[in-house]
TORTIMI-634166 format. One record per atom (N, C-alpha, C): residue number from 1; residue in one letter; atom name; z, x, y. Coordinates in pm, 1 decimal. Atoms other than C-alpha are relative to their C-alpha. Example, Ala and Ser with C-alpha at 12.3 -4.5 7.8 and 13.67 -1.06 7.14 Angstrom:
<rs>
R num residu atome       zz       xx       yy
R   1      A     N      0.0     89.0   -119.0
R   1      A    CA    780.0   1230.0   -450.0
R   1      A     C      0.0     90.0    120.0
R   2      S     N     -6.0    -82.0   -119.0
R   2      S    CA    714.0   1367.0   -106.0
R   2      S     C     73.0    -77.0    109.0
</rs>
This chain:
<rs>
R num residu atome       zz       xx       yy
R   1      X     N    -22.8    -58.9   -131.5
R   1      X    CA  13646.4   7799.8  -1273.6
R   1      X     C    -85.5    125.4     14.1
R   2      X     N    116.7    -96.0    -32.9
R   2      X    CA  13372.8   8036.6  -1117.6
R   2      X     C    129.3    102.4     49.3
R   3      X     N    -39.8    -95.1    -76.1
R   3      X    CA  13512.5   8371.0  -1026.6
R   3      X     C    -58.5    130.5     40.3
R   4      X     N     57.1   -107.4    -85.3
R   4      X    CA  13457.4   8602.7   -753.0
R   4      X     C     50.9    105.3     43.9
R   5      X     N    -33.7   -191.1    -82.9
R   5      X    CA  13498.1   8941.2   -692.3
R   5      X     C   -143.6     31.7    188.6
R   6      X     N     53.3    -23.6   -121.1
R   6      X    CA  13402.1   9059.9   -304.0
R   6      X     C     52.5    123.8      4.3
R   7      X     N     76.1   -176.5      5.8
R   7      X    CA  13256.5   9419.9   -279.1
R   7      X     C    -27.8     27.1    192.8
R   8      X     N      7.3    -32.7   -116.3
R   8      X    CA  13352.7   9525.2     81.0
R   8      X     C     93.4    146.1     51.6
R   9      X     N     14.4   -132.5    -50.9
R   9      X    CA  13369.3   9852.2    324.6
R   9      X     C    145.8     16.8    106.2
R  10      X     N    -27.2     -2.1   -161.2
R  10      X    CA  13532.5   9770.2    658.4
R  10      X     C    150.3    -93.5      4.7
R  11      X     N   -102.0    103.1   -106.5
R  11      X    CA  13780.5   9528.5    846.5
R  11      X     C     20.9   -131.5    -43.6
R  12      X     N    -29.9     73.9    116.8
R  12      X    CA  13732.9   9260.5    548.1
R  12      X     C    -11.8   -143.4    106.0
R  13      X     N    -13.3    126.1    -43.6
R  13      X    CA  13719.2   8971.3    820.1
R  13      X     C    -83.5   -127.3    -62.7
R  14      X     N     69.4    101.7     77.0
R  14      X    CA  13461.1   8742.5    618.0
R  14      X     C      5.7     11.6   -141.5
R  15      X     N    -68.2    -28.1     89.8
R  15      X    CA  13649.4   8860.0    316.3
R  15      X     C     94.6    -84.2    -10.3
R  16      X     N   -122.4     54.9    -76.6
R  16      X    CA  13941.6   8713.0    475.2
R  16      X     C    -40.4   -201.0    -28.9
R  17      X     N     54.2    173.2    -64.0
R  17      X    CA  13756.8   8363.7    569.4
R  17      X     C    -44.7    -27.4   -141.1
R  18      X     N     82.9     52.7    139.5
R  18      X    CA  13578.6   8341.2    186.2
R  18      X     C    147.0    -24.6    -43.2
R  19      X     N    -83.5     18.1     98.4
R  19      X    CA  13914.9   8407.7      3.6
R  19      X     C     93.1   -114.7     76.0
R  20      X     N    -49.4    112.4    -72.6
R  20      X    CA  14070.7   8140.9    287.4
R  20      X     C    -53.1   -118.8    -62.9
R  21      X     N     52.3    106.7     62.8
R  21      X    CA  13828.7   7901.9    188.9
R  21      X     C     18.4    -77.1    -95.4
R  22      X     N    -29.2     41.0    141.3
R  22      X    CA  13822.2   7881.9   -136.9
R  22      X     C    139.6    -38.3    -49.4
R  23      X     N   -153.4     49.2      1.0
R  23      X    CA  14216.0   7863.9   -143.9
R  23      X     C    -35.2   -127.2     26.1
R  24      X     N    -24.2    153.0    -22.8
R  24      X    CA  14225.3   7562.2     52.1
R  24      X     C   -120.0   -127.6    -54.9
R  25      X     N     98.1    166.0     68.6
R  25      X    CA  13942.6   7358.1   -168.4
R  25      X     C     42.3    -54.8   -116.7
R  26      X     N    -28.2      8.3    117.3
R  26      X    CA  13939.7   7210.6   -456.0
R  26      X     C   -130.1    -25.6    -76.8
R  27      X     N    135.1    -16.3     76.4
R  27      X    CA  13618.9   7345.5   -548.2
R  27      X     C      6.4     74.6   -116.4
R  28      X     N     31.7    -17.3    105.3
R  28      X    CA  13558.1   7476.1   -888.9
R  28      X     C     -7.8    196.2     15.3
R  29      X     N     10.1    -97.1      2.8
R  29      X    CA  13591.7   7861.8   -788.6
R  29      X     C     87.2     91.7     63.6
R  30      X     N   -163.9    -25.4    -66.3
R  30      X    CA  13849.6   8120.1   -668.1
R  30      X     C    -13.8    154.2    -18.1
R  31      X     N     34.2   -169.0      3.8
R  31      X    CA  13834.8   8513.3   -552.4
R  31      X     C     84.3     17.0    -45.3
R  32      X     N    -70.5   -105.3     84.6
R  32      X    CA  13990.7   8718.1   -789.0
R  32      X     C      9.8     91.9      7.6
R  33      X     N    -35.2   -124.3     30.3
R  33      X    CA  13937.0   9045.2   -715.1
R  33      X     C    -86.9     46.5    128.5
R  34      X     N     34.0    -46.3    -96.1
R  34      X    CA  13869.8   9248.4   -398.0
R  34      X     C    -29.2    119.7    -55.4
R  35      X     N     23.9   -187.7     46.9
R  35      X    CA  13718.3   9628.9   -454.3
R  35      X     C    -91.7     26.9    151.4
R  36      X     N     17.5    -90.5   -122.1
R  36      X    CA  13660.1   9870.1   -176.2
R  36      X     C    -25.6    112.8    -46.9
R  37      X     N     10.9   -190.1      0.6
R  37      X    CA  13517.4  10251.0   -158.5
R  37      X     C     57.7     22.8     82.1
R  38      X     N    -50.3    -67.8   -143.5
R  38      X    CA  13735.5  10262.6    155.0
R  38      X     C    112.5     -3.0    -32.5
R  39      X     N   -151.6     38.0    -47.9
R  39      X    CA  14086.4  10342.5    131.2
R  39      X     C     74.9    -15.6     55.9
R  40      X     N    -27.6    -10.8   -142.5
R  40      X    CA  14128.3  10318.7    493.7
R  40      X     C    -49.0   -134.0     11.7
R  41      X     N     31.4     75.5    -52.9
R  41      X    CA  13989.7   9980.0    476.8
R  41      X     C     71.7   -149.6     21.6
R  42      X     N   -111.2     67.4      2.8
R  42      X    CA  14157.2   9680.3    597.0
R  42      X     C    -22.2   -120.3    -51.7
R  43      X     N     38.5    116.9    115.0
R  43      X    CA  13996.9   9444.9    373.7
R  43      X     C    100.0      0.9   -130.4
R  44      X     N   -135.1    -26.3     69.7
R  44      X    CA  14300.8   9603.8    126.2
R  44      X     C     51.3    -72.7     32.9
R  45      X     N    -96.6     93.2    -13.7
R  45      X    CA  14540.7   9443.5    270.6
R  45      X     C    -18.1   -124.1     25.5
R  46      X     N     23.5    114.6     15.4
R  46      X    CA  14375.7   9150.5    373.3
R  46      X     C     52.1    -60.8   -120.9
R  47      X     N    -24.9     33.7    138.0
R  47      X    CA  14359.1   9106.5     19.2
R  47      X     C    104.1    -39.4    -74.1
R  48      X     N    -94.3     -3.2     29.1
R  48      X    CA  14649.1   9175.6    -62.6
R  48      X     C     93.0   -113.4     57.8
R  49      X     N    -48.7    146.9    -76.3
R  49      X    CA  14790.2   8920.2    206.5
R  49      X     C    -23.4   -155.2   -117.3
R  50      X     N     17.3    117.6     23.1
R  50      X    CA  14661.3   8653.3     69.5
R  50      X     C     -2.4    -46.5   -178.1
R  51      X     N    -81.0    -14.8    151.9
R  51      X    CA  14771.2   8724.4   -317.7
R  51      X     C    -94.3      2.0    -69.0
R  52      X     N    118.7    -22.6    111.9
R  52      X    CA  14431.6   8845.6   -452.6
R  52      X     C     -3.0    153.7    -45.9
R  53      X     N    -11.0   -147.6     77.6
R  53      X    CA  14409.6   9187.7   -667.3
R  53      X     C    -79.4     93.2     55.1
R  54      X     N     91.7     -4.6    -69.1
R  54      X    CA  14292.2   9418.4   -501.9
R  54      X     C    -55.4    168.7    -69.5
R  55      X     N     24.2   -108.4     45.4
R  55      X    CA  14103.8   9801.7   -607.9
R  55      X     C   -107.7     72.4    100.5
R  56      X     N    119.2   -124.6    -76.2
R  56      X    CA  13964.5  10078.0   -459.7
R  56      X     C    -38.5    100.0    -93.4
R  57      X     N    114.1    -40.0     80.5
R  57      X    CA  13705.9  10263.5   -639.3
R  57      X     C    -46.6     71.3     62.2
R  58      X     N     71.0    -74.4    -38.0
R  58      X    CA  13505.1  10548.8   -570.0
R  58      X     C   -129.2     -8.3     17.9
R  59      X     N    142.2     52.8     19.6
R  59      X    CA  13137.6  10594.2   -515.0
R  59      X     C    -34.5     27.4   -180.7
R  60      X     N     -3.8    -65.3    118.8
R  60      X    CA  13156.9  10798.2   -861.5
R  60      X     C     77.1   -171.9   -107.9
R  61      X     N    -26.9    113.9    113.2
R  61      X    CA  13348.0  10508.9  -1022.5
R  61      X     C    -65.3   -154.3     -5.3
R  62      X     N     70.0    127.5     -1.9
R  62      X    CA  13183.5  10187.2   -910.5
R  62      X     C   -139.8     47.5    -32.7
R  63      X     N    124.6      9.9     50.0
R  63      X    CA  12860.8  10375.2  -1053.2
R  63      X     C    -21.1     13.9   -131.5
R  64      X     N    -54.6    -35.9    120.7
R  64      X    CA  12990.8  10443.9  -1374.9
R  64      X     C    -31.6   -171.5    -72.4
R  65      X     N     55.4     91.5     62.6
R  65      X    CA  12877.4  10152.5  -1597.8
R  65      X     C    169.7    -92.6    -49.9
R  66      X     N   -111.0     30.3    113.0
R  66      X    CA  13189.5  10157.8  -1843.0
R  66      X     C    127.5    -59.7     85.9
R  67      X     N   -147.4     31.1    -66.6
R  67      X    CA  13468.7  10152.8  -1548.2
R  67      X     C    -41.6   -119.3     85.8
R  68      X     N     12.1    126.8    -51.3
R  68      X    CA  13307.5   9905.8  -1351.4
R  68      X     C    -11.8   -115.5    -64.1
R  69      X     N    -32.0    101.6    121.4
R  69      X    CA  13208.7   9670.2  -1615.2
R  69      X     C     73.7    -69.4    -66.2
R  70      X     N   -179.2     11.1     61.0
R  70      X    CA  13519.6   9697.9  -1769.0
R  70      X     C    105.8    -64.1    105.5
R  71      X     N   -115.7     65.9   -162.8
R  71      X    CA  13716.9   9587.0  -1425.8
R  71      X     C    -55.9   -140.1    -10.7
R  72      X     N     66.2    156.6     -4.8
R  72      X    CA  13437.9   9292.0  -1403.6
R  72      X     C     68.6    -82.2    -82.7
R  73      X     N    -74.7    102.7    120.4
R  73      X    CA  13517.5   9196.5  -1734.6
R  73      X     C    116.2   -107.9     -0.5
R  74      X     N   -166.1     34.8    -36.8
R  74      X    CA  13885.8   9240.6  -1711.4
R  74      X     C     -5.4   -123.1     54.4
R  75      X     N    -66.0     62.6    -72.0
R  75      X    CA  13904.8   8985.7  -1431.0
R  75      X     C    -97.6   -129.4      3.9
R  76      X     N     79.7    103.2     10.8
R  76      X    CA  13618.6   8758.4  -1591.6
R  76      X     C    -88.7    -48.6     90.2
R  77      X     N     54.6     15.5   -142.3
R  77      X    CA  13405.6   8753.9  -1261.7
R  77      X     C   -151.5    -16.7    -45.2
R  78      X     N     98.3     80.9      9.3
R  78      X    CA  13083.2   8548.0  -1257.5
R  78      X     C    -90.8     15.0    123.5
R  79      X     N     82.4    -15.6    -90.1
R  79      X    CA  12957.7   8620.6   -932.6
R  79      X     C     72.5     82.9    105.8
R  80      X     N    -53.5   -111.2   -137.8
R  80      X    CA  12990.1   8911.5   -649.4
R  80      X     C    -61.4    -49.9    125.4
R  81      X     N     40.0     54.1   -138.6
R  81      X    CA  12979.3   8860.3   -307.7
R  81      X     C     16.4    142.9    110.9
R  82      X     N    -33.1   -104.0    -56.6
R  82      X    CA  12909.0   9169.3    -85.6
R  82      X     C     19.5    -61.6    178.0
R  83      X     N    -59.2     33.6   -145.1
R  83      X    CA  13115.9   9120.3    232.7
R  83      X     C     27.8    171.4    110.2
R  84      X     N    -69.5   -124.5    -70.2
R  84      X    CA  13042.3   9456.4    438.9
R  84      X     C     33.5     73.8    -72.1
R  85      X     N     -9.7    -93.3     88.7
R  85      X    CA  13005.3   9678.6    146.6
R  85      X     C   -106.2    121.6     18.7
R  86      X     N     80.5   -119.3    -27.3
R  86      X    CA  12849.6  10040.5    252.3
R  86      X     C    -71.2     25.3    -87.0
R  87      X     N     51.1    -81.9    148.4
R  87      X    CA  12719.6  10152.4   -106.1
R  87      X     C   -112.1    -89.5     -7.5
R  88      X     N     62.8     51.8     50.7
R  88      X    CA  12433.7  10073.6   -241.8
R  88      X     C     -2.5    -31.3   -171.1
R  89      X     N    -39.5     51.1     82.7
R  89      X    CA  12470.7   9835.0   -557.0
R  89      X     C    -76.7     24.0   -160.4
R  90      X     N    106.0    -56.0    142.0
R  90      X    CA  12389.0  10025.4   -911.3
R  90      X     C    -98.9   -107.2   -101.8
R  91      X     N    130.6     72.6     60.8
R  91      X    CA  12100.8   9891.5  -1116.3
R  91      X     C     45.5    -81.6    -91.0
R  92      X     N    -21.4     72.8     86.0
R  92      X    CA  12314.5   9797.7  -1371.3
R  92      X     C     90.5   -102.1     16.7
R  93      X     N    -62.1    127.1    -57.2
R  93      X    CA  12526.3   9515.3  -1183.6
R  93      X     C    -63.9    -73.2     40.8
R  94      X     N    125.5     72.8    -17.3
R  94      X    CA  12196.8   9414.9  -1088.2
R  94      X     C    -63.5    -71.7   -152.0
R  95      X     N     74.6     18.5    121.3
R  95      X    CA  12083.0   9353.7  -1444.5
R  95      X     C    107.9    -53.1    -65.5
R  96      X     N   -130.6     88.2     94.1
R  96      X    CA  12464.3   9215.3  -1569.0
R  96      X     C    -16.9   -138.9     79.4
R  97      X     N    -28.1    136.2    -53.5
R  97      X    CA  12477.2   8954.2  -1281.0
R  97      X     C   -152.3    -50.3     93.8
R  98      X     N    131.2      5.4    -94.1
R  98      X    CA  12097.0   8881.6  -1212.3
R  98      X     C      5.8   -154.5    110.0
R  99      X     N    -44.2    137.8   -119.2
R  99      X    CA  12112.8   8587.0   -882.0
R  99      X     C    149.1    -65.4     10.5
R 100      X     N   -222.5     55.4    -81.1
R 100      X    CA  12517.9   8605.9   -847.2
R 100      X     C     44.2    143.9      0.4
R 101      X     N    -98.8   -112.1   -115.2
R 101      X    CA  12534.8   8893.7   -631.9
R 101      X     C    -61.7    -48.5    119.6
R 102      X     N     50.0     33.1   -195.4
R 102      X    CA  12490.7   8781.8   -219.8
R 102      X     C     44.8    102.2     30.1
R 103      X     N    -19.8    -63.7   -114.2
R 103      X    CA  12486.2   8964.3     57.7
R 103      X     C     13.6    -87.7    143.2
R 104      X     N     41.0     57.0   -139.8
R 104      X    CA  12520.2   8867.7    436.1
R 104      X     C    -58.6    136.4     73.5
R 105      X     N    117.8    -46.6    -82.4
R 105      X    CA  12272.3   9010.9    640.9
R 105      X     C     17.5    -42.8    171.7
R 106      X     N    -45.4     78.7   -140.4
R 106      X    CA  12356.3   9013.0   1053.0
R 106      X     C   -118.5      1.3     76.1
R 107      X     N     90.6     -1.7    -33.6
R 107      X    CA  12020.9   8962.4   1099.8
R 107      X     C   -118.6   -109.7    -41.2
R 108      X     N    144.4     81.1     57.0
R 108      X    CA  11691.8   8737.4   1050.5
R 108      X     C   -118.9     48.7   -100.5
R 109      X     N    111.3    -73.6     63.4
R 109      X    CA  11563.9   8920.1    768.2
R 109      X     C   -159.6    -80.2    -38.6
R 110      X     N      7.9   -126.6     76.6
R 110      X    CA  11314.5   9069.5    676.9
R 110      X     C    -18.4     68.8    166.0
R 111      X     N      3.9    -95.1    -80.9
R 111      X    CA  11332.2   9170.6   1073.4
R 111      X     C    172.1     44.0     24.1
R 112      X     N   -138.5    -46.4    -22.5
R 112      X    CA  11626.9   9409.0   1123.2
R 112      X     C     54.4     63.6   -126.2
R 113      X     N    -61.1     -8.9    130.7
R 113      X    CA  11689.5   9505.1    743.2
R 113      X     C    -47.1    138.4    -32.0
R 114      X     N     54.3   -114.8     60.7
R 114      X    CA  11631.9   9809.2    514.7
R 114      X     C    143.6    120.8     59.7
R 115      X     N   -110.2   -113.5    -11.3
R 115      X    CA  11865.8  10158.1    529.4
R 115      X     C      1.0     11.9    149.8
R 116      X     N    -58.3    -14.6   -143.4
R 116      X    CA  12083.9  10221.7    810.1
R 116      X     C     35.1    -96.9     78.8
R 117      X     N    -14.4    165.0    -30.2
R 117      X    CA  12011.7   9860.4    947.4
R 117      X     C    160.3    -48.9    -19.9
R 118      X     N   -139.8     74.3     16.6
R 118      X    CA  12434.8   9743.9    929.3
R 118      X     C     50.4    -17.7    125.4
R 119      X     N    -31.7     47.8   -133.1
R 119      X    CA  12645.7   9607.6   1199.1
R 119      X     C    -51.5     35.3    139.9
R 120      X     N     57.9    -15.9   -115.9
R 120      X    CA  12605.1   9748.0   1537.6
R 120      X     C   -128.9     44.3    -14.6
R 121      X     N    136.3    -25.7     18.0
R 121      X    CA  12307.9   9920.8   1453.8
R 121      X     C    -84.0   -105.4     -3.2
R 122      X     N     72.9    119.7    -27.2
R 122      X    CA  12153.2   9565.0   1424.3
R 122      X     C    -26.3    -41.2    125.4
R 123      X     N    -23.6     29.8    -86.7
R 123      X    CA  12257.5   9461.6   1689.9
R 123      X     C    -56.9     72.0    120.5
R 124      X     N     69.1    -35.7   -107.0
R 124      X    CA  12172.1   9695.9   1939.8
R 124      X     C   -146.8     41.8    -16.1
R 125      X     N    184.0     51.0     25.0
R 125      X    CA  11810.0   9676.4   1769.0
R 125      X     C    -38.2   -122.0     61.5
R 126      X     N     51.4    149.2    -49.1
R 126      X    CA  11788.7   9350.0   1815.1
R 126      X     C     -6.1     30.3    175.6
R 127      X     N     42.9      9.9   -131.2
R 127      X    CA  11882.9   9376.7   2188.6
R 127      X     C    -93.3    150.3    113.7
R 128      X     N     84.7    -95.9   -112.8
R 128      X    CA  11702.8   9690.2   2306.3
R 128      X     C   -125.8    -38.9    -77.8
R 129      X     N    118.1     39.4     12.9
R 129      X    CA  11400.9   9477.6   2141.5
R 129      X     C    -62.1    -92.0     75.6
R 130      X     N     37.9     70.6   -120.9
R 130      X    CA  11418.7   9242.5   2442.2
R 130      X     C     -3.2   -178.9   -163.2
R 131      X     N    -14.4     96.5     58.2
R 131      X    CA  11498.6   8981.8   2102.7
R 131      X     C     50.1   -183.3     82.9
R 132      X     N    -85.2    118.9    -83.9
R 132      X    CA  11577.0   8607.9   2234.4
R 132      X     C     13.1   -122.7   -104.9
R 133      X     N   -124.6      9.7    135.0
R 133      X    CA  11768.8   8518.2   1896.8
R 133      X     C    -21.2    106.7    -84.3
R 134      X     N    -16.4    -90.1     76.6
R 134      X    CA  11885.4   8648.4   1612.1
R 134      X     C     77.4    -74.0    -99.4
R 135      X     N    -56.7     77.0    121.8
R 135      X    CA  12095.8   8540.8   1295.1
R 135      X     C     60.4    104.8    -74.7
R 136      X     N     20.5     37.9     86.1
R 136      X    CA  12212.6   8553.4    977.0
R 136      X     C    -51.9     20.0   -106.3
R 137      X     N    126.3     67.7    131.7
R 137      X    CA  12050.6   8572.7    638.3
R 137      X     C    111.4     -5.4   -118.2
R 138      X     N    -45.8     -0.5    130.5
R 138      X    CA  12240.4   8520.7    302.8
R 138      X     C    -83.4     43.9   -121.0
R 139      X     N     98.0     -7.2     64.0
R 139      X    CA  12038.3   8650.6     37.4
R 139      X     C     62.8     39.8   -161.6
R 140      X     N    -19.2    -33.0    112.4
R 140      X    CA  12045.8   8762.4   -336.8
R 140      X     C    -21.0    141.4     64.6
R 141      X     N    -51.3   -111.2      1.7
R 141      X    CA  12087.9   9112.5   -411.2
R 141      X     C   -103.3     28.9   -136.4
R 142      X     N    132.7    -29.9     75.4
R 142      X    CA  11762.7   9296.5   -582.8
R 142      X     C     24.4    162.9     53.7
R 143      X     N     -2.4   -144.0    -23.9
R 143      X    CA  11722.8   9684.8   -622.2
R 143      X     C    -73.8     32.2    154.1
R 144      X     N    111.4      6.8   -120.0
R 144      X    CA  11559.0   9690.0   -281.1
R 144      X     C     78.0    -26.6    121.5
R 145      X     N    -73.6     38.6   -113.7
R 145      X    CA  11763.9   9703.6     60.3
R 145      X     C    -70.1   -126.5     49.7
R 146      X     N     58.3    117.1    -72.2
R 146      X    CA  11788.2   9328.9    203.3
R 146      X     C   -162.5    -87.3    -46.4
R 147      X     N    116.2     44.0     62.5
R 147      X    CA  11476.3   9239.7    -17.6
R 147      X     C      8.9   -107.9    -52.1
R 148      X     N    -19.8    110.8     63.2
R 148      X    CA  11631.0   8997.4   -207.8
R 148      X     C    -43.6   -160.4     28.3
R 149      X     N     37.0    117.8    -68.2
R 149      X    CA  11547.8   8607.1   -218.3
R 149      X     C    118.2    -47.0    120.3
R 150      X     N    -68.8     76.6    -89.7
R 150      X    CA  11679.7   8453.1     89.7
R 150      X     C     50.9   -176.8     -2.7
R 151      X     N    -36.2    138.7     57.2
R 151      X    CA  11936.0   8158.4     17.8
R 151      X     C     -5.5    -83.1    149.5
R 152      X     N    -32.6     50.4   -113.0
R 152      X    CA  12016.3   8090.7    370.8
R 152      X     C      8.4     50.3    146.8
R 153      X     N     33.0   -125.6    -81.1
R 153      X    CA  11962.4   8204.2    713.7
R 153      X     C     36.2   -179.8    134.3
R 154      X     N    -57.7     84.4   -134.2
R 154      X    CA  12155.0   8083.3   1082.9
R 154      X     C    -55.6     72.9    106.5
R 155      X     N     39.4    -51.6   -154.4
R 155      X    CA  12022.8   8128.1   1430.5
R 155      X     C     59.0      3.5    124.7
R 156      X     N    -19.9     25.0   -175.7
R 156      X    CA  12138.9   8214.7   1761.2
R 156      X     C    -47.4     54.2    142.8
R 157      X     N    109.6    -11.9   -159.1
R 157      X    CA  12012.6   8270.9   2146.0
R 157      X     C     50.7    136.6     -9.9
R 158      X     N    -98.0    -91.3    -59.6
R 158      X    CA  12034.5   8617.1   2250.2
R 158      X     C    -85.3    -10.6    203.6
R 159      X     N     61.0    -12.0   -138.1
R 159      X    CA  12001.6   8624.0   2653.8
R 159      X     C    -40.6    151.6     23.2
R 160      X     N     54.0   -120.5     13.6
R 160      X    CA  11852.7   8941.0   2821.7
R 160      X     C    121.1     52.7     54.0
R 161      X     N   -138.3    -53.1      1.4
R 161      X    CA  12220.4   9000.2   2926.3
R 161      X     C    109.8     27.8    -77.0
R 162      X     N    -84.9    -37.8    121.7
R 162      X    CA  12366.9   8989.6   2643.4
R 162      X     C     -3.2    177.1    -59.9
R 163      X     N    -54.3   -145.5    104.7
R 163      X    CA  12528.1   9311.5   2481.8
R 163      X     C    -21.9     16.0   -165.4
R 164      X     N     -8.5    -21.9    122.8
R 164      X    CA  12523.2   9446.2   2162.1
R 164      X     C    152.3    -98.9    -69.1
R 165      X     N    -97.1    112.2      4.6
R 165      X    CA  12878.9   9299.2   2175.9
R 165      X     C     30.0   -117.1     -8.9
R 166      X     N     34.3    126.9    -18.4
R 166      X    CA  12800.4   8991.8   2275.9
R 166      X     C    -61.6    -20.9   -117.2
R 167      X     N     79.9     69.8     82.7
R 167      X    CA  12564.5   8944.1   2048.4
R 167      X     C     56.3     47.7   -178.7
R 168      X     N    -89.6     -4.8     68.6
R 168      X    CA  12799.4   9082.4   1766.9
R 168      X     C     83.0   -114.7    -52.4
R 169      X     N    -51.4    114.3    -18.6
R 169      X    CA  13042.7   8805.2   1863.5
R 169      X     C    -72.1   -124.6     -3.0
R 170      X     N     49.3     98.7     58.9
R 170      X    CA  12782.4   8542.2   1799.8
R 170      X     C    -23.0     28.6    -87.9
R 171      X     N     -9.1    -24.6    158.5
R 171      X    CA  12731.9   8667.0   1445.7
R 171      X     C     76.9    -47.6    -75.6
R 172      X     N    -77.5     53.7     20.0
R 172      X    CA  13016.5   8645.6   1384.4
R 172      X     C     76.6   -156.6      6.2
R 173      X     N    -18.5    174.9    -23.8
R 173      X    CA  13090.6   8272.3   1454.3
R 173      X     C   -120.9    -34.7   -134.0
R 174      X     N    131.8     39.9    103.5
R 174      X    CA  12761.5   8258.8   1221.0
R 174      X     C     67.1     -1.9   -128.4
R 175      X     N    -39.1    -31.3    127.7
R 175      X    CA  12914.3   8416.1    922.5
R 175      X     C    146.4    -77.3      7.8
R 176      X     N    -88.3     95.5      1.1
R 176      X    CA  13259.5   8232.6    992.9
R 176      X     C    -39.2   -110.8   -101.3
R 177      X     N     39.2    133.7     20.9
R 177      X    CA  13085.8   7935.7   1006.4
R 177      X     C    -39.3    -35.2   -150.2
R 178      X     N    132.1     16.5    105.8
R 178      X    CA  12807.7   7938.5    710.6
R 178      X     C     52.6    109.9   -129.4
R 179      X     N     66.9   -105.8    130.0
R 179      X    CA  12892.0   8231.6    481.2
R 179      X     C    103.4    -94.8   -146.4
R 180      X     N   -117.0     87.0    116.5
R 180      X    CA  13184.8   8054.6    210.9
R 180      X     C    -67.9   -104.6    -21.9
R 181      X     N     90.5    135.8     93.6
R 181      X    CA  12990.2   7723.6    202.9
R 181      X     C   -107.0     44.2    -32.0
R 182      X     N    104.8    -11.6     60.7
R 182      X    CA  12653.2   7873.0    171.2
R 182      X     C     46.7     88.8   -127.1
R 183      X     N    -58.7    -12.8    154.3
R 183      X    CA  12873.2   8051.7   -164.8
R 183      X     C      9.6   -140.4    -85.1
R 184      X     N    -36.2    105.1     28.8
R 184      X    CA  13005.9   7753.8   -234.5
R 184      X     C    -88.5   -125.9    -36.2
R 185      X     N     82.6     67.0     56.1
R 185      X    CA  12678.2   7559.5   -243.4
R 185      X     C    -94.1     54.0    -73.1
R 186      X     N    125.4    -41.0     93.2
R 186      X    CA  12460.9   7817.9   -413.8
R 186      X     C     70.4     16.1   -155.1
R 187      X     N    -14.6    -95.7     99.9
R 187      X    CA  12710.4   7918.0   -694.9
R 187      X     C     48.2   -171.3    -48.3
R 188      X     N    -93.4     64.5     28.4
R 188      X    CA  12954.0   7591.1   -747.7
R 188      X     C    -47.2   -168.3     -5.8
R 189      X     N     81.1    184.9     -3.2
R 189      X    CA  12698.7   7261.8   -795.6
R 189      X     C     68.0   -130.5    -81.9
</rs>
C-alpha cells in the first residue's frame, strides 16, 4: 500500500476530493497524513473529518531535516502531494522523495508559474492578459518554482467576460476532475 501525505495551506478542498478518492477505491494507496503551516487552515479539519492524522508544523519545523523526516518516516509515506501548500519545499524532501512529490499548478505552465504566481493571482493574470484558456498542470516538484517535469496538464475556455472568479470556478472543476486520478495513475501502476 502506497502512502500519502498532502502538504497543504488553505481551505484543503482538493485535499478533501484526493483523501475522498482514494477511500472509496480499491486502489493500492491511501492518505495518511495531512500537515499544514496554517493553523487557521481548514484543510485540519477536513482531515480530520474524514479519519486521517492530521499535523501542523511550522515553517521552522517542516525545515528541520530530523523532525520532518522523522514524521515521514513515522507514518511510512512514499509519496507527497502538495495540495495548496504556501512554503517552499526544503532541498532535502527533494532529495528523500526524488519524482513522488506533485504539485497542482492553476495554470498552463510554464505560462503563469514562478513566485507569487498562486490562486487568484493566476487568475487575474491570466484574465487581464486578454488569455482565451487556461488550465491545469500537475507536475513533479524540483528545487525550482513550478519547474518541475510536467505529468499532466487540463484545459479550459476563458471568455473576455469572464472574471477572475469565473475563471477560478473552472479550475476548479479541473482539479476536481483530474487531480486524484492523475495521482493515482502516476504513482499506483
Amino acid at each position: 500500500m502506497k502512502r500519502i501525505a498532502i502538504f497543504a495551506s488553505g481551505n484543503g478542498t482538493n485535499a478533501e476530493n484526493i483523501i475522498r478518492y482514494f477511500q472509496a477505491s480499491d486502489l493500492d494507496g491511501e492518505v495518511a497524513l495531512v500537515i499544514s503551516n496554517n493553523p487557521e487552515a481548514k484543510v485540519i479539519q477536513r482531515g480530520r473529518n474524514l479519519g486521517v492524522d492530521t499535523k501542523v508544523m511550522t515553517r521552522h519545523e517542516i525545515n528541520t531535516p530530523t523532525l520532518m523526516l522523522g514524521l515521514l518516516d513515522e507514518y511510512s509515506i512514499d509519496i507527497i502531494v502538495l495540495a495548496g501548500f504556501m512554503l517552499i519545499i526544503p532541498p532535502f524532501l527533494i532529495e528523500r522523495y526524488p519524482d513522488h512529490i506533485v504539485n497542482i499548478h492553476p495554470a498552463l505552465l510554464p505560462k503563469y508559474g514562478g513566485k507569487g504566481m498562486y490562486g487568484h493571482h493566476v487568475h487575474e493574470a491570466v484574465v487581464a492578459a486578454g488569455e482565451n484558456e487556461t488550465g491545469i498542470t500537475v507536475h513533479f516538484v524540483n528545487e525550482r518554482y513550478d519547474e518541475g517535469r510536467i505529468i499532466f496538464q487540463a484545459k479550459t475556455s476563458v471568455t473576455p467576460e469572464d472574471t477572475p472568479a469565473e475563471v477560478e470556478e473552472k479550475i476548479h472543476m479541473l482539479e476536481s476532475r483530474h487531480f486524484p486520478r492523475v495521482i493515482a495513475e502516476t504513482f499506483l501502476k
